[in-house]
mmCIF file of the N, C-alpha and C atoms, coordinates in Angstrom:
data_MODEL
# 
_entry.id   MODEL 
# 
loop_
_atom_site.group_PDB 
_atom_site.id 
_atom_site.type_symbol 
_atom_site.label_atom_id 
_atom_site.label_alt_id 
_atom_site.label_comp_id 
_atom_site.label_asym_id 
_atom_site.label_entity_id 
_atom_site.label_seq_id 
_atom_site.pdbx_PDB_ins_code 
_atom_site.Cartn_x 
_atom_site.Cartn_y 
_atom_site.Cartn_z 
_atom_site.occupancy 
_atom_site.B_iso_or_equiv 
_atom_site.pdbx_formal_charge 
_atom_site.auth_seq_id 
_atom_site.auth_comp_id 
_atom_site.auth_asym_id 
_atom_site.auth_atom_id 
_atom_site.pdbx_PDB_model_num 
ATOM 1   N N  . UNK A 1 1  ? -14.494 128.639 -102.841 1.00 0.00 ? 1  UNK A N  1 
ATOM 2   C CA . UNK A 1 1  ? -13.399 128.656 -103.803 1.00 0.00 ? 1  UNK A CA 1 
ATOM 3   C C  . UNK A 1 1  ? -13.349 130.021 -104.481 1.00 0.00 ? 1  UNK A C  1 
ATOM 4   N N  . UNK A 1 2  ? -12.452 130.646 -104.717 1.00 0.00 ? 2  UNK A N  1 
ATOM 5   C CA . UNK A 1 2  ? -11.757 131.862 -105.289 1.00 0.00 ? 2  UNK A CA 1 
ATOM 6   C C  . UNK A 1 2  ? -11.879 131.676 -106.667 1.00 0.00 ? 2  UNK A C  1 
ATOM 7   N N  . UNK A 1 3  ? -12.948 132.357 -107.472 1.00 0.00 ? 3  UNK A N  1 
ATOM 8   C CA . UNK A 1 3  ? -12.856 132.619 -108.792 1.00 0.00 ? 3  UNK A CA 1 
ATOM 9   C C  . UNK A 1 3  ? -11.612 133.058 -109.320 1.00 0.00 ? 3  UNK A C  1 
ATOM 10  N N  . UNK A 1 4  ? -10.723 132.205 -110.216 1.00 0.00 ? 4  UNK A N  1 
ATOM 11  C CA . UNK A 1 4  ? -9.511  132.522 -111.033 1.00 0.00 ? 4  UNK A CA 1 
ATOM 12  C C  . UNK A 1 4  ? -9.622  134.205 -111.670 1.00 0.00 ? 4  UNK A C  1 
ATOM 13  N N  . UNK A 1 5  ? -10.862 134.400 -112.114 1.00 0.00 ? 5  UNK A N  1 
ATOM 14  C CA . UNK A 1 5  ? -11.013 135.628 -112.717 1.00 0.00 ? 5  UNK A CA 1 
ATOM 15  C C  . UNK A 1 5  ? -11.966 136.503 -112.288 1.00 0.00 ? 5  UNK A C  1 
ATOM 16  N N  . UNK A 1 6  ? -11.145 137.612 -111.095 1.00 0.00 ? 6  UNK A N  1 
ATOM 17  C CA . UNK A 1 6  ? -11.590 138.282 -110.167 1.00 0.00 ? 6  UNK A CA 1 
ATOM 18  C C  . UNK A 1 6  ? -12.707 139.096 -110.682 1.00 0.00 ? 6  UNK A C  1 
ATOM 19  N N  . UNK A 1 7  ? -13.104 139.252 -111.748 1.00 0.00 ? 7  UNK A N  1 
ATOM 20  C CA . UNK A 1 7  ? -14.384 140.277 -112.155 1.00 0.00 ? 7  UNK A CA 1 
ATOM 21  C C  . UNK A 1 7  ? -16.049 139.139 -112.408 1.00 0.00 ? 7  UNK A C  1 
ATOM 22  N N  . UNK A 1 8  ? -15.033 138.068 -111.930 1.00 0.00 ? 8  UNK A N  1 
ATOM 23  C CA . UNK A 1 8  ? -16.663 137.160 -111.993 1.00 0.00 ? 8  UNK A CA 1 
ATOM 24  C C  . UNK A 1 8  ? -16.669 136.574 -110.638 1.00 0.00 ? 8  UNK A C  1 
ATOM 25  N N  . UNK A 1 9  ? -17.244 136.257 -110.051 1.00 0.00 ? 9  UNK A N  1 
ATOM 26  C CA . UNK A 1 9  ? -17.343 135.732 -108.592 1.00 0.00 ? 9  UNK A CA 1 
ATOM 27  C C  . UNK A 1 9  ? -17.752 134.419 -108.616 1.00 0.00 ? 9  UNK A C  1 
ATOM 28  N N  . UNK A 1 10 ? -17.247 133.574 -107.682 1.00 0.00 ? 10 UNK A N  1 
ATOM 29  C CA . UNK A 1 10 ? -17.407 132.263 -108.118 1.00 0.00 ? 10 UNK A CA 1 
ATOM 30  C C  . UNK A 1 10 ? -18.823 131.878 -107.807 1.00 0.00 ? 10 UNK A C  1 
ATOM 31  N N  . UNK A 1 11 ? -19.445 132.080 -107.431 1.00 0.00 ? 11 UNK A N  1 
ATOM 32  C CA . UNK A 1 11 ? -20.844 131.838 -107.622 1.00 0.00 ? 11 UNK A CA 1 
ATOM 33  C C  . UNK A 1 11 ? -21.782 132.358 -108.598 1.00 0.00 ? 11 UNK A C  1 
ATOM 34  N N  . UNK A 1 12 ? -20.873 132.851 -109.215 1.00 0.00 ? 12 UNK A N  1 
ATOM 35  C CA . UNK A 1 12 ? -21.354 133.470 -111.278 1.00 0.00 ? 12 UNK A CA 1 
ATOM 36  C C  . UNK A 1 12 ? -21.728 132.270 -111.899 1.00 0.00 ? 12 UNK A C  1 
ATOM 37  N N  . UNK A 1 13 ? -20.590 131.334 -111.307 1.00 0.00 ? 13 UNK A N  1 
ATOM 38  C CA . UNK A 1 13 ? -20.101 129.958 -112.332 1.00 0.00 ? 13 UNK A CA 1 
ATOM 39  C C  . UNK A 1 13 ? -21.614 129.078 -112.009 1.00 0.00 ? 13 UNK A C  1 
ATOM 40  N N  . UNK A 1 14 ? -21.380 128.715 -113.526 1.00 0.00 ? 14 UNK A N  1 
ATOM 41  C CA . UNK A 1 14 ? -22.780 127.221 -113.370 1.00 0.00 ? 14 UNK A CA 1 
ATOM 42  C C  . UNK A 1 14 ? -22.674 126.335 -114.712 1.00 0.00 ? 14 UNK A C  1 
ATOM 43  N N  . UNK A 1 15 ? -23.166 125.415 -114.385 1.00 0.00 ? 15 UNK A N  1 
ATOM 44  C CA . UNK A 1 15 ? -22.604 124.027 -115.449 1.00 0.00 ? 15 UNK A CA 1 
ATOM 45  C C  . UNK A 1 15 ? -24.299 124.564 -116.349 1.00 0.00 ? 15 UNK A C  1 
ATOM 46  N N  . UNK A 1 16 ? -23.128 124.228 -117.842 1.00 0.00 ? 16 UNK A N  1 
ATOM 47  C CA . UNK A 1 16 ? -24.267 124.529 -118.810 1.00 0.00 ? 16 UNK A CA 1 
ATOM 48  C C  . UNK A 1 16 ? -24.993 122.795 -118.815 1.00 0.00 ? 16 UNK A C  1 
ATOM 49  N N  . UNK A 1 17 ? -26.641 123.602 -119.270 1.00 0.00 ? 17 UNK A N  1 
ATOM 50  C CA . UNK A 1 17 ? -27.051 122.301 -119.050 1.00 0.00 ? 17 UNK A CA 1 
ATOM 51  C C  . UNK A 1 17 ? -27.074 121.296 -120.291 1.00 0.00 ? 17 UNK A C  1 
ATOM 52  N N  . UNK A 1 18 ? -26.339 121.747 -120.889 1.00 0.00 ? 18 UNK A N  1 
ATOM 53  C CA . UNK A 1 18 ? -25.971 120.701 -122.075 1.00 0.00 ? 18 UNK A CA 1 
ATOM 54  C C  . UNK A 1 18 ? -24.796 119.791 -122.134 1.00 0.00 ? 18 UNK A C  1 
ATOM 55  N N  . UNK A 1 19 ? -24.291 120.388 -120.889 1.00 0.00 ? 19 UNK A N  1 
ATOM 56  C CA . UNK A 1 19 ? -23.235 119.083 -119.994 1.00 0.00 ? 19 UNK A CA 1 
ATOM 57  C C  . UNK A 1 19 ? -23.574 118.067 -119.642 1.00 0.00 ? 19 UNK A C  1 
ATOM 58  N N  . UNK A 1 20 ? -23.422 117.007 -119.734 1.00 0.00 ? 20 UNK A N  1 
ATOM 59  C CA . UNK A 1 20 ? -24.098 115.935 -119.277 1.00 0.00 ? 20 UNK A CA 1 
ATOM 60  C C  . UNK A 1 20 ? -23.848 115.373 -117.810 1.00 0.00 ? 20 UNK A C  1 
ATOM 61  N N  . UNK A 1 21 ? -24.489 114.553 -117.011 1.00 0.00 ? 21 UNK A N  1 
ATOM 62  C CA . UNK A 1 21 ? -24.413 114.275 -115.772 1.00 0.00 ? 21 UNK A CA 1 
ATOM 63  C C  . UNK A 1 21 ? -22.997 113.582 -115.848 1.00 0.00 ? 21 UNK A C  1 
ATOM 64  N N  . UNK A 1 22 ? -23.016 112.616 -116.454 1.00 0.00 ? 22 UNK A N  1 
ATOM 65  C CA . UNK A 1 22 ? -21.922 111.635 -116.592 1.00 0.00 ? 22 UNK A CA 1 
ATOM 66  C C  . UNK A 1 22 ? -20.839 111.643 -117.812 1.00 0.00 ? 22 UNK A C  1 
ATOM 67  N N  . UNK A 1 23 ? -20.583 112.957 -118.231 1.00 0.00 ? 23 UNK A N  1 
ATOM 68  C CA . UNK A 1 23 ? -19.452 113.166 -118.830 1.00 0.00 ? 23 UNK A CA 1 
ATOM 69  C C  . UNK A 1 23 ? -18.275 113.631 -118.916 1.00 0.00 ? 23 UNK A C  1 
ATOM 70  N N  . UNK A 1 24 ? -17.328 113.426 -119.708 1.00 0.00 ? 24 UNK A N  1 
ATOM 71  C CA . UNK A 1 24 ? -16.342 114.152 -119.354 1.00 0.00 ? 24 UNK A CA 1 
ATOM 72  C C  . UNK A 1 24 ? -16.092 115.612 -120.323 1.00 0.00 ? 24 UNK A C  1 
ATOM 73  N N  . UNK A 1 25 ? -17.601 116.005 -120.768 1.00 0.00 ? 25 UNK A N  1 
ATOM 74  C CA . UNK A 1 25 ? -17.480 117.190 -121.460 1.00 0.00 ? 25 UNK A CA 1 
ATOM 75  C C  . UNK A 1 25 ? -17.916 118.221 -121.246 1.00 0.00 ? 25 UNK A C  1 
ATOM 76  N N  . UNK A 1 26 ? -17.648 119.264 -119.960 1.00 0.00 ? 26 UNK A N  1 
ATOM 77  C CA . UNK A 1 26 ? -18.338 119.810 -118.588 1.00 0.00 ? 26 UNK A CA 1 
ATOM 78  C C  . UNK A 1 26 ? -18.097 121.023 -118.955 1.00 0.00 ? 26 UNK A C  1 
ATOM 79  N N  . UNK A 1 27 ? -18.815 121.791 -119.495 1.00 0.00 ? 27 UNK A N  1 
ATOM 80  C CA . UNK A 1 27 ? -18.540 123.495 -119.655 1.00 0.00 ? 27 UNK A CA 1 
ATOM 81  C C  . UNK A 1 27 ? -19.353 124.367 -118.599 1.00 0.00 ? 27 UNK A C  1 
ATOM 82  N N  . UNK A 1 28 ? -18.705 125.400 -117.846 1.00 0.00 ? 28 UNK A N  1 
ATOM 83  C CA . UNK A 1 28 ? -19.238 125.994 -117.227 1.00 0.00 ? 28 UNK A CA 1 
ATOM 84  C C  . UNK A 1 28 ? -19.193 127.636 -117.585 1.00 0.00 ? 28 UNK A C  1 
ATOM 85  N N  . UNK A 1 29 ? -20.380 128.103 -117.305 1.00 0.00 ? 29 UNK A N  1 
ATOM 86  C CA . UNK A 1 29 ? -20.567 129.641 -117.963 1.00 0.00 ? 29 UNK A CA 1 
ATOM 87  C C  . UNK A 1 29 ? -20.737 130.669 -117.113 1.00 0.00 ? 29 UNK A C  1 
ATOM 88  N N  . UNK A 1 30 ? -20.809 132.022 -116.554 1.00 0.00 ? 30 UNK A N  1 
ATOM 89  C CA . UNK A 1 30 ? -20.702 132.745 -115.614 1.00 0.00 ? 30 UNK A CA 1 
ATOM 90  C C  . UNK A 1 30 ? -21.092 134.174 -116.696 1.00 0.00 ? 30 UNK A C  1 
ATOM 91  N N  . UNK A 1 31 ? -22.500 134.664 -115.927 1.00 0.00 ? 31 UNK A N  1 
ATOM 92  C CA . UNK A 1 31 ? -22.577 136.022 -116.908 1.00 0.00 ? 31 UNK A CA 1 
ATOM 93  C C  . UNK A 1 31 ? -22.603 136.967 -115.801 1.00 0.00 ? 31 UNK A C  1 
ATOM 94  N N  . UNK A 1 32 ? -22.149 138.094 -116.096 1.00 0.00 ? 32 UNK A N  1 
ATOM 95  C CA . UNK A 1 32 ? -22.158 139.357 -115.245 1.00 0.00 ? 32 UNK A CA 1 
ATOM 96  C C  . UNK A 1 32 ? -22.961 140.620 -115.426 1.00 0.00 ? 32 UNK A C  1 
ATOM 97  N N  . UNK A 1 33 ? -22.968 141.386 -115.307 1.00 0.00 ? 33 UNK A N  1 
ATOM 98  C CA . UNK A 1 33 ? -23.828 142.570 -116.004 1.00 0.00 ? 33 UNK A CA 1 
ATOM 99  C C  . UNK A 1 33 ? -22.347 142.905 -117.390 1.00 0.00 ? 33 UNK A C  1 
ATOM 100 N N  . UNK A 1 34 ? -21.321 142.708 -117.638 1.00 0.00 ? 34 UNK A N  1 
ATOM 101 C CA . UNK A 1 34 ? -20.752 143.314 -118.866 1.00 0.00 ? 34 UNK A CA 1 
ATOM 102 C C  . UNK A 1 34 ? -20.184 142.008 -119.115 1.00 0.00 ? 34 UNK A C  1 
ATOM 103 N N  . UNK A 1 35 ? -19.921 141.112 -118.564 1.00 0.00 ? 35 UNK A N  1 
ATOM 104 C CA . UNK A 1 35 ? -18.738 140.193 -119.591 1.00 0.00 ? 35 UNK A CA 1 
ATOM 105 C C  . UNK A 1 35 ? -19.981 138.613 -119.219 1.00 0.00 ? 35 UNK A C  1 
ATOM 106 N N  . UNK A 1 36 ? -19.640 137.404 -120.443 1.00 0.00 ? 36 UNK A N  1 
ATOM 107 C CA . UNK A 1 36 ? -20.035 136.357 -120.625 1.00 0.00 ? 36 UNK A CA 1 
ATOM 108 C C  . UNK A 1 36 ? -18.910 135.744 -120.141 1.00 0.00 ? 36 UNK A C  1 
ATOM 109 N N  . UNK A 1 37 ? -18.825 134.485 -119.137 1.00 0.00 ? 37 UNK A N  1 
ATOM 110 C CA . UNK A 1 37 ? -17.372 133.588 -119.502 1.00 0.00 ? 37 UNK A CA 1 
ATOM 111 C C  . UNK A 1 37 ? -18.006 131.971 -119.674 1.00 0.00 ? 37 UNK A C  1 
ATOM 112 N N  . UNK A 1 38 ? -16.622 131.340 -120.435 1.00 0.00 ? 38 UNK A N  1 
ATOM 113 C CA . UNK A 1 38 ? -16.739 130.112 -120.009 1.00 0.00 ? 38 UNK A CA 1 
ATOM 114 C C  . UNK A 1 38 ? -15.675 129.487 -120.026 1.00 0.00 ? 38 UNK A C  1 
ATOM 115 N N  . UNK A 1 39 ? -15.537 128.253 -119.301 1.00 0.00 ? 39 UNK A N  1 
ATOM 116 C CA . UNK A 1 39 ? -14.571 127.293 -119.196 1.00 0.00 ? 39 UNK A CA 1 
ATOM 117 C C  . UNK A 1 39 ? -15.045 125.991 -118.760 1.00 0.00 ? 39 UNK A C  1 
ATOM 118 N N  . UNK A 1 40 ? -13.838 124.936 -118.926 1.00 0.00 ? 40 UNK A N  1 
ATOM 119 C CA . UNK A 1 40 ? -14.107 123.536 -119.051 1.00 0.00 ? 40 UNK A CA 1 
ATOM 120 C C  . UNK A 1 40 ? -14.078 123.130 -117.206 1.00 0.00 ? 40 UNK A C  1 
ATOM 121 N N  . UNK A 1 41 ? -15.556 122.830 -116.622 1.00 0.00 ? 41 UNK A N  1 
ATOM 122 C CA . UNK A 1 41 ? -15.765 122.650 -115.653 1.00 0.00 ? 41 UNK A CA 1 
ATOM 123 C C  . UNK A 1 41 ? -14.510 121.711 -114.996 1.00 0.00 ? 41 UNK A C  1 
ATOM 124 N N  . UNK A 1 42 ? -13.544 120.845 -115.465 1.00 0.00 ? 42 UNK A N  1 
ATOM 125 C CA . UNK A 1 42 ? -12.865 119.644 -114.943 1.00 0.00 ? 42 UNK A CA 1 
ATOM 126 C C  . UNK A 1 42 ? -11.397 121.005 -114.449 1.00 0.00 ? 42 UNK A C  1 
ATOM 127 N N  . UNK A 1 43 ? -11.241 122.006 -114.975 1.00 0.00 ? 43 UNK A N  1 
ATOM 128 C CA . UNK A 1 43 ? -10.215 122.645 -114.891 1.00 0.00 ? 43 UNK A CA 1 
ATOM 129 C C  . UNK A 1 43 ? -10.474 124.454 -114.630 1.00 0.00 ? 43 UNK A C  1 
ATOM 130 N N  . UNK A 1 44 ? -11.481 124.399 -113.342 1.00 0.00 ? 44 UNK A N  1 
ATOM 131 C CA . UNK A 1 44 ? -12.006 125.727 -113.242 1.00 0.00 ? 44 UNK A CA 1 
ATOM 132 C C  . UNK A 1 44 ? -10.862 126.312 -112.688 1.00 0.00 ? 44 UNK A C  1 
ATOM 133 N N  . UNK A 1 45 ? -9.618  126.200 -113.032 1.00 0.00 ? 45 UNK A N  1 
ATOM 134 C CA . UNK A 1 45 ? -8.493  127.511 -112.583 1.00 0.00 ? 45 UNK A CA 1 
ATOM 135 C C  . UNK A 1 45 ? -7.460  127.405 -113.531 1.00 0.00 ? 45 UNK A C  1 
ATOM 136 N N  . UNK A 1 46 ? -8.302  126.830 -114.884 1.00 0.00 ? 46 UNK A N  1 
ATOM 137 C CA . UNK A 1 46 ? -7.059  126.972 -116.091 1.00 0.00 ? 46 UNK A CA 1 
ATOM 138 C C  . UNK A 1 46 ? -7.998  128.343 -117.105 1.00 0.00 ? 46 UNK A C  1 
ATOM 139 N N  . UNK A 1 47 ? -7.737  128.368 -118.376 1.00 0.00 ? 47 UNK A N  1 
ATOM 140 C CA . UNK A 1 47 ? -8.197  129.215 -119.095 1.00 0.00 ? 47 UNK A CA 1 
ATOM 141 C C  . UNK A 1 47 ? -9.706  129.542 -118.883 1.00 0.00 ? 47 UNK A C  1 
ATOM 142 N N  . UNK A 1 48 ? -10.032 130.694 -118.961 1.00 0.00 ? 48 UNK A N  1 
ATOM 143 C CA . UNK A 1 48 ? -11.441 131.545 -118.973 1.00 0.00 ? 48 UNK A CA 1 
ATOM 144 C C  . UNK A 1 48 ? -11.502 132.366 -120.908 1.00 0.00 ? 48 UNK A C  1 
ATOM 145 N N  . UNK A 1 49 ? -12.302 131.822 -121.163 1.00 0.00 ? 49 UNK A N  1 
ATOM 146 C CA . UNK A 1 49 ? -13.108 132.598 -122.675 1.00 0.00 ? 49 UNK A CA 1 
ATOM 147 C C  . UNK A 1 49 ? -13.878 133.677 -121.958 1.00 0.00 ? 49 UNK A C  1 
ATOM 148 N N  . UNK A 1 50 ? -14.011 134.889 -121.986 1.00 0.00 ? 50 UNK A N  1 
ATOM 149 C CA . UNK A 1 50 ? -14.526 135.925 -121.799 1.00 0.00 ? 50 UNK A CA 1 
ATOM 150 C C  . UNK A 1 50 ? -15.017 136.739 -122.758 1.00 0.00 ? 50 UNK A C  1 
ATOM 151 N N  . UNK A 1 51 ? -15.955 137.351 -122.828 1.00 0.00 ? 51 UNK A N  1 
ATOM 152 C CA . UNK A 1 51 ? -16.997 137.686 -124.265 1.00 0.00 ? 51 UNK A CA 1 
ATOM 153 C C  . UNK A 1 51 ? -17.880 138.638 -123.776 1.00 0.00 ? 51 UNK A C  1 
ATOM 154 N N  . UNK A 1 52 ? -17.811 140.202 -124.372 1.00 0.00 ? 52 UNK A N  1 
ATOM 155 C CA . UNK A 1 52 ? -18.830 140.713 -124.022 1.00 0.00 ? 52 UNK A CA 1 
ATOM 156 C C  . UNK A 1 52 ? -20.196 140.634 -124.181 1.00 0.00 ? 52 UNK A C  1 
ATOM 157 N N  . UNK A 1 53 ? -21.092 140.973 -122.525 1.00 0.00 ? 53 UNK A N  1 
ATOM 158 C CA . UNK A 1 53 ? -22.305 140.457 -122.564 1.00 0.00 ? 53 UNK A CA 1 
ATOM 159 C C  . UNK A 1 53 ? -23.053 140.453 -123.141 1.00 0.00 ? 53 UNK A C  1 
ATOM 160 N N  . UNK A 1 54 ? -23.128 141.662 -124.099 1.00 0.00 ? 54 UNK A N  1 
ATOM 161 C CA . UNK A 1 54 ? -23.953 142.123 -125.232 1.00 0.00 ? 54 UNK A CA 1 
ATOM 162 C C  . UNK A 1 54 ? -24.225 141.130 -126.425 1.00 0.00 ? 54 UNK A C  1 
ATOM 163 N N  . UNK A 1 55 ? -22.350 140.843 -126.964 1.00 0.00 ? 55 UNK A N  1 
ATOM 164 C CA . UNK A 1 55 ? -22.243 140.104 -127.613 1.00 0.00 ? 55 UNK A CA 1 
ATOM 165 C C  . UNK A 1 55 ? -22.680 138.555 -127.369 1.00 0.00 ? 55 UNK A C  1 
ATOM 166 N N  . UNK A 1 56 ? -22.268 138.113 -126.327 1.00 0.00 ? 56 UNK A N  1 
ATOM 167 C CA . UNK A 1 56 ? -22.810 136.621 -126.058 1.00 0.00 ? 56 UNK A CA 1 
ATOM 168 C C  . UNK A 1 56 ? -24.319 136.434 -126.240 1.00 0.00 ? 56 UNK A C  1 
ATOM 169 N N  . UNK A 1 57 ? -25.092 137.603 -125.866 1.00 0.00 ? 57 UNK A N  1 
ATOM 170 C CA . UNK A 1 57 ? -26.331 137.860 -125.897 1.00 0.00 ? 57 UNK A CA 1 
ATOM 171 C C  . UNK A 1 57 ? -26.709 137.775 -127.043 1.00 0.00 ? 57 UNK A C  1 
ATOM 172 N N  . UNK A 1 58 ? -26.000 138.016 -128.372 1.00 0.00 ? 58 UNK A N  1 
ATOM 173 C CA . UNK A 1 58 ? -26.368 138.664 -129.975 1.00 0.00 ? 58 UNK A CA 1 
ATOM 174 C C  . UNK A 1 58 ? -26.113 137.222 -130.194 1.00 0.00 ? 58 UNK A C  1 
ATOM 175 N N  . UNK A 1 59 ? -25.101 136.213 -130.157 1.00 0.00 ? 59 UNK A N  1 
ATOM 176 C CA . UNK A 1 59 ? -24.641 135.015 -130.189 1.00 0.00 ? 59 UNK A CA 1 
ATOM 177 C C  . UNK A 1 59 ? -25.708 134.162 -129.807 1.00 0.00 ? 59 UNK A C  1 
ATOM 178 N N  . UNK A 1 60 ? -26.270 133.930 -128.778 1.00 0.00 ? 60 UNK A N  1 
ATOM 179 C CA . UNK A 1 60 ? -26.949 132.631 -128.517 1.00 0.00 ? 60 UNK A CA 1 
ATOM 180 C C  . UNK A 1 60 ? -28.677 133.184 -128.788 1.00 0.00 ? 60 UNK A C  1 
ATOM 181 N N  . UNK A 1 61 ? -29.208 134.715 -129.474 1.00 0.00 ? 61 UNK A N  1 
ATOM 182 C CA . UNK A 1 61 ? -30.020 134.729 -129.788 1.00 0.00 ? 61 UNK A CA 1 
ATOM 183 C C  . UNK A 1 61 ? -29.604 134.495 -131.162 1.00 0.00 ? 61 UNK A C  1 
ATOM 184 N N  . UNK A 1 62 ? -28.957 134.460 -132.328 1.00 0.00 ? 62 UNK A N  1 
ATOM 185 C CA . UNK A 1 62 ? -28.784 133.554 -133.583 1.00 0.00 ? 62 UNK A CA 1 
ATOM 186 C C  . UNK A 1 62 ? -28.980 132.435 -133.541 1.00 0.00 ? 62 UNK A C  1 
ATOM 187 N N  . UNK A 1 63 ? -28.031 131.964 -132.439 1.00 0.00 ? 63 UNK A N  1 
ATOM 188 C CA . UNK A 1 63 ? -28.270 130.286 -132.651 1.00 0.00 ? 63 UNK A CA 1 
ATOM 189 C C  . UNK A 1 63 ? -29.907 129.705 -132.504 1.00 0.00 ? 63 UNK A C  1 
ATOM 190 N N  . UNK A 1 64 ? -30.569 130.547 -131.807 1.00 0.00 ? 64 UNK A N  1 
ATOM 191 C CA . UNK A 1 64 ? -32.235 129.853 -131.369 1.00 0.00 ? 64 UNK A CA 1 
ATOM 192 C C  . UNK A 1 64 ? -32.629 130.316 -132.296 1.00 0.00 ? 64 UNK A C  1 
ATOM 193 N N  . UNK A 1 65 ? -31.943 131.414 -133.382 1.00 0.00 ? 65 UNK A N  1 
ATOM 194 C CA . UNK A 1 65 ? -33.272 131.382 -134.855 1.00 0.00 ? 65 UNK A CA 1 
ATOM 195 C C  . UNK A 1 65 ? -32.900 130.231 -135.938 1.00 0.00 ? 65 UNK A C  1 
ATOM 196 N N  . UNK A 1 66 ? -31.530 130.073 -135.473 1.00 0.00 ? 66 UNK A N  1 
ATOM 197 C CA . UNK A 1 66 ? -31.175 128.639 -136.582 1.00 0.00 ? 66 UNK A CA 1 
ATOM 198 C C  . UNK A 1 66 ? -30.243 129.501 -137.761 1.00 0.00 ? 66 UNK A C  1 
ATOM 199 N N  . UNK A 1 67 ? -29.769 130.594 -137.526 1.00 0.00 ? 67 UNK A N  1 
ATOM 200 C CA . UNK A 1 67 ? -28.926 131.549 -138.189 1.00 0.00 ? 67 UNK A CA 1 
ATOM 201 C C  . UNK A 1 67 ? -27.507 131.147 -138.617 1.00 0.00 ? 67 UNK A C  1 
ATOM 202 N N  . UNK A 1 68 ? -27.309 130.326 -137.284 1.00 0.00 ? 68 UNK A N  1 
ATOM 203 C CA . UNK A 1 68 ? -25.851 129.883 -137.596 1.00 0.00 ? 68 UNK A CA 1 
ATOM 204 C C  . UNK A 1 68 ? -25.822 128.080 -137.674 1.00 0.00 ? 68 UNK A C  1 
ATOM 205 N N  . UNK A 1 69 ? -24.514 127.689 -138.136 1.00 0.00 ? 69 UNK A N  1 
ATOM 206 C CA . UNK A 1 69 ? -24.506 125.974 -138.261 1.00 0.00 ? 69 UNK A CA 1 
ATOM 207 C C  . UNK A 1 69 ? -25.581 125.533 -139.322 1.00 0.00 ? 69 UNK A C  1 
# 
């Protein structure tokens, strides 16, 4: 299958594992050497969130100190 958003390759894509087996709340994430993406696994050729890598990087190291929420 043809990644919707040609600077990530579809084998970038992978189900976060905080998706559950049996849900219908399926996010999938794709990192590159410069950009973060994600989108809702049920609709991998509708909208892409794209986020630089750096930044996604600065992002989910807050959340594991308990910085944010």
């Amino acid at each position: 299958m043809q990644s919707p958003t040609p600077e990530i390759p579809a084998e970038a894509w992978f189900k976060s594992s905080y998706s559950g087996a049996n849900t219908s709340e399926c996010v999938e994430a794709a990192v590159t050497p410069g950009v973060a993406a994600v989108r809702d696994s049920k609709n991998p050729l509708g909208p892409v969130i794209s986020i630089d890598a750096s930044a996604w990087g600065d992002f989910l190291a807050a959340l594991r100190r308990g910085l944010l929420g």
